[in-house]
C-alpha positions in Angstrom: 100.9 59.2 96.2 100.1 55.8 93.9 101.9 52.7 94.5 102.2 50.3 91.6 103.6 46.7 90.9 105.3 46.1 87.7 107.6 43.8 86.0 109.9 46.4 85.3 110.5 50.1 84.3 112.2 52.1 81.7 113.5 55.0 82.4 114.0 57.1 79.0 112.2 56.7 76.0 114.5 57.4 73.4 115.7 55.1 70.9 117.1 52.5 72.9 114.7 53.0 75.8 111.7 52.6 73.2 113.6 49.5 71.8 113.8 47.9 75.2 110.0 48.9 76.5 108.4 47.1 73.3 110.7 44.0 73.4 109.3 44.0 76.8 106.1 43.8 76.5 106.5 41.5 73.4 108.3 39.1 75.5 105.1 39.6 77.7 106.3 41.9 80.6 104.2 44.2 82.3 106.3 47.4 81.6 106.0 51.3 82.1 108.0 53.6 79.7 109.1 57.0 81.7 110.3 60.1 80.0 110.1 63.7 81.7 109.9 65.1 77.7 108.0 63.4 74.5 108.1 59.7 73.5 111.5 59.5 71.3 113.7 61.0 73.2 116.7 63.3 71.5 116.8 61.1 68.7 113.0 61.5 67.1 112.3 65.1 68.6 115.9 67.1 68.5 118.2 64.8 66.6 118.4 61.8 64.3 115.1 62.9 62.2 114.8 66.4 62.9 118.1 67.1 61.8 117.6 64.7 58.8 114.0 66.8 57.5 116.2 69.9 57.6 119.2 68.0 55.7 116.8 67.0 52.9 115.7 70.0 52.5 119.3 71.7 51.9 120.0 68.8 49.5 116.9 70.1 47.7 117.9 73.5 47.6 121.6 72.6 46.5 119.9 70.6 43.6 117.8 74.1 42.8 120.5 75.6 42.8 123.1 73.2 40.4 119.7 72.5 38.3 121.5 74.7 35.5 124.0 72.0 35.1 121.9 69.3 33.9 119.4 71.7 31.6 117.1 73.0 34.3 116.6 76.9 35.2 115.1 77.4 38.0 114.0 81.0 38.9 115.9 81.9 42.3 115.6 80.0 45.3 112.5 81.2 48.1 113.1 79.8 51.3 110.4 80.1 53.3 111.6 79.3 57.0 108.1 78.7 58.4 107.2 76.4 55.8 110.7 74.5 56.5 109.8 74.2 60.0 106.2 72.9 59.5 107.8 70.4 57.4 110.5 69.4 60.1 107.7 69.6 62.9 105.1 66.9 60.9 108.0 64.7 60.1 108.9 64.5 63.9 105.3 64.2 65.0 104.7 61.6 62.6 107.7 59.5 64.1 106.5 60.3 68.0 102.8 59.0 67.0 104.7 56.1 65.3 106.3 55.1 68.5 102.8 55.6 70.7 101.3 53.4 68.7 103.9 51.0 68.9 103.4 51.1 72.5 99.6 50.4 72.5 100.2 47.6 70.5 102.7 45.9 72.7 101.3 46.3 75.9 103.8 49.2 77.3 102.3 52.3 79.6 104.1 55.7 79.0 104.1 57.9 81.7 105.5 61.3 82.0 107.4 62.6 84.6 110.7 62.7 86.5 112.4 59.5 87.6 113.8 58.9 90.0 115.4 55.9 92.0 114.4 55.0 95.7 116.0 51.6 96.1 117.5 49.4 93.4 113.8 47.7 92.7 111.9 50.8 93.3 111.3 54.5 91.5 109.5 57.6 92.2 107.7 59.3 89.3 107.1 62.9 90.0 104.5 63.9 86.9 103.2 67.6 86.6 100.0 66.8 89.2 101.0 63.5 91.3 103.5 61.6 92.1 103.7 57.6 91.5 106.1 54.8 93.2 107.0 51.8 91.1 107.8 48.8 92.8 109.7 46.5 90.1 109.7 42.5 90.1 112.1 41.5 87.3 114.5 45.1 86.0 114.9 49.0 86.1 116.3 50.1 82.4 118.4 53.2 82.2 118.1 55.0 79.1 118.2 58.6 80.3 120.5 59.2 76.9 123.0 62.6 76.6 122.5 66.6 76.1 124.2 68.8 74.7 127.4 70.4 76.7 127.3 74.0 77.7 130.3 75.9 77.9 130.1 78.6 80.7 132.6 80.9 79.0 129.9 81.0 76.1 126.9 81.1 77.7 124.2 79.9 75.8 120.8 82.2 75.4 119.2 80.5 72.5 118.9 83.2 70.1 122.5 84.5 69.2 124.5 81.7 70.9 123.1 78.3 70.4 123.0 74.3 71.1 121.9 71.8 68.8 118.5 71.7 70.2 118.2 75.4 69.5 119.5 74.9 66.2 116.9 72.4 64.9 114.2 74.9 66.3 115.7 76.8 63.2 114.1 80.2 64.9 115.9 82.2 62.2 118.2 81.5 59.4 121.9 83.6 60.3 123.4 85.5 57.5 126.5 84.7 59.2 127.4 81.5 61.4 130.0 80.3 63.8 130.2 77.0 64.5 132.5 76.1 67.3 133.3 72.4 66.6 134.0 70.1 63.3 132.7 67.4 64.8 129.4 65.3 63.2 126.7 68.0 64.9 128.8 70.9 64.2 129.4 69.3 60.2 125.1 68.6 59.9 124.2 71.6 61.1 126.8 74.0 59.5 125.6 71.8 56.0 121.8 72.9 57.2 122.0 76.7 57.9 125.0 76.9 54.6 122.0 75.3 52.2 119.3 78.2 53.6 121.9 81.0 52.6 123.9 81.0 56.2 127.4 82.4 55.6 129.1 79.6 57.7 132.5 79.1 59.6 133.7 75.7 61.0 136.3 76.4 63.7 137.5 73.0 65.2 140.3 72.7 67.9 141.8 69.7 66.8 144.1 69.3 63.7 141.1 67.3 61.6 137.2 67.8 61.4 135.2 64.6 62.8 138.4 63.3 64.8 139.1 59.6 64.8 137.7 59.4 60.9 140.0 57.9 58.2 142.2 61.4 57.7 142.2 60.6 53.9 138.2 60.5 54.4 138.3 63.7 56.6 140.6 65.9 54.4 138.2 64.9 51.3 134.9 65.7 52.9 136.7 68.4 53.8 137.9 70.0 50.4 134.1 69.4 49.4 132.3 71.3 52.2 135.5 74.0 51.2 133.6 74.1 47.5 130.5 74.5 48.7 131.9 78.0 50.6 132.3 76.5 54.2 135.1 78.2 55.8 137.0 75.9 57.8 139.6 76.6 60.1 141.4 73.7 61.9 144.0 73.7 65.0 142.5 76.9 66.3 140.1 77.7 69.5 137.5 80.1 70.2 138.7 82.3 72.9 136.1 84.9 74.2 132.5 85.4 73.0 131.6 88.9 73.5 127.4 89.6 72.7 126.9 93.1 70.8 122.7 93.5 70.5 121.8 90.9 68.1 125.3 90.1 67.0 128.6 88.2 68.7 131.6 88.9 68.0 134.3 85.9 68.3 137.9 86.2 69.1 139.9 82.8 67.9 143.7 81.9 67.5 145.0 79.0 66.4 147.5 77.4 63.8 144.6 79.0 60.5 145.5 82.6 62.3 148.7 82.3 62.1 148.9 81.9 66.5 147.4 85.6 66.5 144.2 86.5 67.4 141.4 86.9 65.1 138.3 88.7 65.7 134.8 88.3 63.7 131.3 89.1 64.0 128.2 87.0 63.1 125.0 86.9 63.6 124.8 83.3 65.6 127.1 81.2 67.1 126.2 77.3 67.3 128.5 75.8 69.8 128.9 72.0 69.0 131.4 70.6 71.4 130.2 67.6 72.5 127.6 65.9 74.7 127.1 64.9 78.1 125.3 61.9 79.3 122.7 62.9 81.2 121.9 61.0 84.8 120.9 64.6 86.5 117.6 63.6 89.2 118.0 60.3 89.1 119.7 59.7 92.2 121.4 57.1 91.4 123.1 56.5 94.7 119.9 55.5 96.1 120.0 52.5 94.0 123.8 51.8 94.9 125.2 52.9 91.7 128.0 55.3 90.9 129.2 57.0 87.5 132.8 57.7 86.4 134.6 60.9 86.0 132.5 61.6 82.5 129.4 60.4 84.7 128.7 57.4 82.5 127.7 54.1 84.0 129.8 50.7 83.1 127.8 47.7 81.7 128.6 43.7 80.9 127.8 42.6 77.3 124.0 41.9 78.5 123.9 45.7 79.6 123.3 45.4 83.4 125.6 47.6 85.8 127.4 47.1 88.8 123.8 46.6 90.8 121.8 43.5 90.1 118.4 44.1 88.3 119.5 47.7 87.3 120.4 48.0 83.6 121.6 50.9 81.5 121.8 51.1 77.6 122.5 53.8 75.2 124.9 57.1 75.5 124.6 56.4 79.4 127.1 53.7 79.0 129.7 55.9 76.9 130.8 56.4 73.4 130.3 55.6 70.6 126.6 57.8 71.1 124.5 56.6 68.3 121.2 55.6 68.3 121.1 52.5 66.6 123.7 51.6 68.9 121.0 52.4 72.1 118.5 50.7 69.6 120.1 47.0 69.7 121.0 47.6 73.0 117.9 48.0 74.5 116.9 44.6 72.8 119.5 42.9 74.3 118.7 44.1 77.8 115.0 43.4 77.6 116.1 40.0 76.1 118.6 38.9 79.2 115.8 40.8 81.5 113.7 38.0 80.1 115.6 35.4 80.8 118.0 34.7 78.1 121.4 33.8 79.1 123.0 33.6 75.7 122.2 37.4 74.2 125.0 39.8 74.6 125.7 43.2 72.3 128.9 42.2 71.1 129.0 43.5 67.7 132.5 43.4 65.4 131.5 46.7 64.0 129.2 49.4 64.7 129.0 51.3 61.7 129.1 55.7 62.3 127.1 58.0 59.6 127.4 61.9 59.3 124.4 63.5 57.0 126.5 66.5 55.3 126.1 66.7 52.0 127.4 64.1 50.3 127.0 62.2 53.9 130.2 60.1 54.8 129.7 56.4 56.9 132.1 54.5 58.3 132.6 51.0 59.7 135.5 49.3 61.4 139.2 50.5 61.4 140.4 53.4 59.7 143.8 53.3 58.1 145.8 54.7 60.8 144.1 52.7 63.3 144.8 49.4 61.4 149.1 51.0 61.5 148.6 51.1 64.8 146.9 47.9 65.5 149.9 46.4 64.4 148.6 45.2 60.6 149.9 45.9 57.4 147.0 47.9 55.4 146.3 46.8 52.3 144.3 49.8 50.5 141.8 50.1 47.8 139.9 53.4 47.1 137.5 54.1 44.2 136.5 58.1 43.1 133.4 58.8 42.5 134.4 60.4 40.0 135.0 57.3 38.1 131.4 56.4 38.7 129.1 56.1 36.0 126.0 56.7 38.5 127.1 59.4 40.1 128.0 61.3 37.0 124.6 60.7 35.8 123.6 62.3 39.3 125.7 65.0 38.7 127.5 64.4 41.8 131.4 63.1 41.0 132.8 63.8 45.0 133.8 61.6 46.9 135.3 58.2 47.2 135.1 55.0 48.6 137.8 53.6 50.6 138.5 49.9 52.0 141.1 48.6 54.4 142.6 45.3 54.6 144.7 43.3 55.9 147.6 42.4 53.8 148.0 39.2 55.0 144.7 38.3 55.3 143.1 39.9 53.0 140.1 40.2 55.5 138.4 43.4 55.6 139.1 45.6 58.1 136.8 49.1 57.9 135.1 50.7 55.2 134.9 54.1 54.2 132.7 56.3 52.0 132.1 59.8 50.9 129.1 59.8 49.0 125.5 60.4 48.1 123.9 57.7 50.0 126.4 56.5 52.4 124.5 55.4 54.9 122.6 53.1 53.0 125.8 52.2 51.2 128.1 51.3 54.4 125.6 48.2 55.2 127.9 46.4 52.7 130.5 46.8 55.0 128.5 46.1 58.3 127.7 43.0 57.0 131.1 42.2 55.4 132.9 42.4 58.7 130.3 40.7 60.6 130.8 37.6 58.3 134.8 38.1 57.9 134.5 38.9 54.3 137.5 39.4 52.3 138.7 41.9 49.4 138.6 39.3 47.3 134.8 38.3 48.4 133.9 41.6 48.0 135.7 42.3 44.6 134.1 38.3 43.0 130.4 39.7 44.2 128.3 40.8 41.2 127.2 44.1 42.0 124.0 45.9 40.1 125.2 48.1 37.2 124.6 51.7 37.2 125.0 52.1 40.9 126.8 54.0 43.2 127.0 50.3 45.4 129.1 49.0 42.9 132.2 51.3 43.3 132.4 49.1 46.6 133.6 46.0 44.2 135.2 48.5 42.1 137.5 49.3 45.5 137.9 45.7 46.7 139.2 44.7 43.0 141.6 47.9 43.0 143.3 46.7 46.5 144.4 43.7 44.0 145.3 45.8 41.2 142.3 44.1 39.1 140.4 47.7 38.9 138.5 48.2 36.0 137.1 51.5 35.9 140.2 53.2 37.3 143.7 53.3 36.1 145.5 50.5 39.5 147.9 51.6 41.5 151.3 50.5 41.1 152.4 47.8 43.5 155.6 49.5 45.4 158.8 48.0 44.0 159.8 44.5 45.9 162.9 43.4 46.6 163.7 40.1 44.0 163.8 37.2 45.3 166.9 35.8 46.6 168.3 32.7 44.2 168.0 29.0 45.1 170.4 27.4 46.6 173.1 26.3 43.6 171.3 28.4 40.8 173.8 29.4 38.4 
């Protein structure tokens, strides 16, 4: 067993882990990067970019397919699964190099293994032929990240019933799949395996898909995915799961059955319900730390937990689970690790993305959040149907919502259904980070054709000053009462 002095450890190397091991060593720490899988974590090897290489390549084959529309015949669609995955696997491979080169270059040591702590300033790494101790001086970063949930009711064999990480293997393409959850994972992937020829139904427990989303932008990505021949069925939950030889049938009931069950058989069965994090070997007690009831671990706004020198970042510390979220915390841990009293992640805003196709992003408070905050909304929405660059896309759904405060007139959240969307919702980021108005948003000269523009076109429509849409009409006021001795 090796013994080993460093400045301090990383255990994780996903996004935010990846983040905070390179701000390390650019801040000039001598720091070790652990990970018991490949250097990116979830988010470059199963997630984020995996998922993303398979997305383009539906968006492609939906373009083959609409090409008629705008003058282009295309003979019939070929997919060719192996060549899809080569595709997905360089993209990934290319990002994973990325990140070991980043390494190099600052300084950081990647070590595989299994982590594990043996005292708040001390952790055993247990690789595939030894087993290293690493005594820290300054930190110990936990960015261990989250995993999918299993549900023992459906258990999960990889081939007819399914996680996301068996999913982006894409193994096979389904003529016909279940996907049990309407939530952003169960959405990407149902978009995935529909665009490869996958017969596809949504079935989500709740009354909405992607829960907590602006309804209005919910029930319109909604109606699109409907078009594109998802099957969606809302307020109703998988009962049993019952394997026939390379099939599963599905037994569901729920509000779309009419509260009787419903039996169907398909081919696969993704179940997308959620994820855990994941702390499993890390024996955290040894260290003096204890998870709550969901087994995440609380932080302060400079990321460190209840024990001094032992910081966590990223889906350890709870929702929302994104990696850019993990990304800028990891900075600001390595930066307070460092020595800076002043950094904190306390953003206004952090904005949420869901690559369907089109993709919807959001950023700040929905409508019904902003009621229930206690402000009085003050809407404007622009369709993209009233877009000149989408139409020249050929791609007129969606819409782009904004919430305000009446009183204000400060922007609250913003909301888009769109081609581009997450490039588009950094408007918003920004906006609310700088307490931008309506009005701010509505006097800014936007680039014409663009789909960036129907932002201004929504700002100026919350003051009834929309031109490319007919306004709303203001809801009838009350007049005013008459001055005093009027006659």
């Amino acid at each position: 067993m090796a013994e080993h002095q460093v400045d301090a450890i990383v255990i994780g190397a996903g996004p935010g882990g990846y983040h905070a091991a390179i701000r390390l060593g650019q801040l000039g720490k001598n720091v070790v990067c652990v990970d018991r899988d490949e250097v990116g974590g979830v988010c470059l090897n199963w997630g984020c970019i995996p998922t993303k290489a398979l997305l383009h390549v539906g968006e492609i084959a939906r373009h083959i397919a609409d090409a008629e529309a705008i003058g282009l015949r295309v003979k019939g669609l070929d997919v060719q699964r192996e060549g899809v995955a080569k595709f997905k696997s360089d993209v990934v491979s290319a990002n994973v190099g990325g990140v070991k080169t980043l390494f190099k270059a600052n300084n950081v040591t990647f070590v595989y293994g299994q982590a594990s702590f043996k005292g708040a300033k001390q952790v055993e790494v247990k690789g595939k032929t030894a087993t290293d101790v690493y005594t820290v001086k300054d930190a110990i970063v936990i960015a261990t990240g989250s995993a999918p949930i299993d549900v023992k009711a459906w258990p999960r064999d990889g081939e007819t019933i399914i996680n996301s990480d068996d999913a982006v293997q894409l193994k096979r393409i389904p003529k016909s799949l279940l996907v049990i959850g309407g939530g952003v994972i169960g959405l990407e992937f149902a978009t995935v395996y529909t665009r490869l020829g996958a017969k596809t139904l949504i079935i989500e427990a709740l009354p909405q898909i992607l829960t907590g989303t602006d309804l209005e932008i919910s029930k319109t990505l909604g109606r699109i995915l409907k078009k594109q021949g998802i099957e969606i069925l809302l307020d109703t939950k998988v009962g049993a799961l019952a394997k026939s030889g390379k099939t599963v049938k599905a037994t569901f009931n729920g509000a779309a059955t009419g509260n009787k069950d419903e039996t169907r058989e398909f081919d696969m069965v993704l179940v997308a319900v959620g994820r855990r994090p994941v702390t499993d070997g890390l024996q955290l007690e040894a260290a003096g730390l204890k998870s709550d009831e969901r087994g995440f671990l609380a932080v302060d706004a400079q990321m460190r937990t209840s024990v001094a020198g032992v910081y966590a970042i990223g889906d350890v510390t709870g929702a929302p689970l994104l990696a850019h979220r993990a990304m800028k915390q990891g900075v600001v841990a390595a930066e307070a690790i460092a020595g800076d009293k002043s950094i904190a992640f306390d953003p206004i805003a952090v904005p949420n993305c869901v690559y369907t196709d089109p993709e919807v992003a959001t950023v700040g408070l929905s409508e019904e959040e902003a009621k229930a905050a206690g402000y009085m909304p003050r809407i404007g929405k622009f369709p993209l149907a009233a877009s000149g660059r989408a139409r020249t896309m050929n791609e007129s759904d969606g819409l782009i919502k904004l919430v305000g405060d009446a009183k204000t007139d400060l922007l609250l959240g913003m909301h888009i259904v769109a081609p581009q969307a997450e490039s588009l919702i950094g408007e918003g980021v920004i906006a609310l980070e700088m307490g931008a108005t309506l009005e701010d948003i509505g006097l800014s000269i936007h680039p014409h054709p663009t789909l960036t523009e129907g932002i201004m076109d929504a700002a100026e429509a919350a003051h009834g000053k929309a031109i490319h849409i007919v306004n709303p009409k203001k809801p009838a006021q009350a007049p005013a009462p008459a001055a005093v001795g009027a006659k």
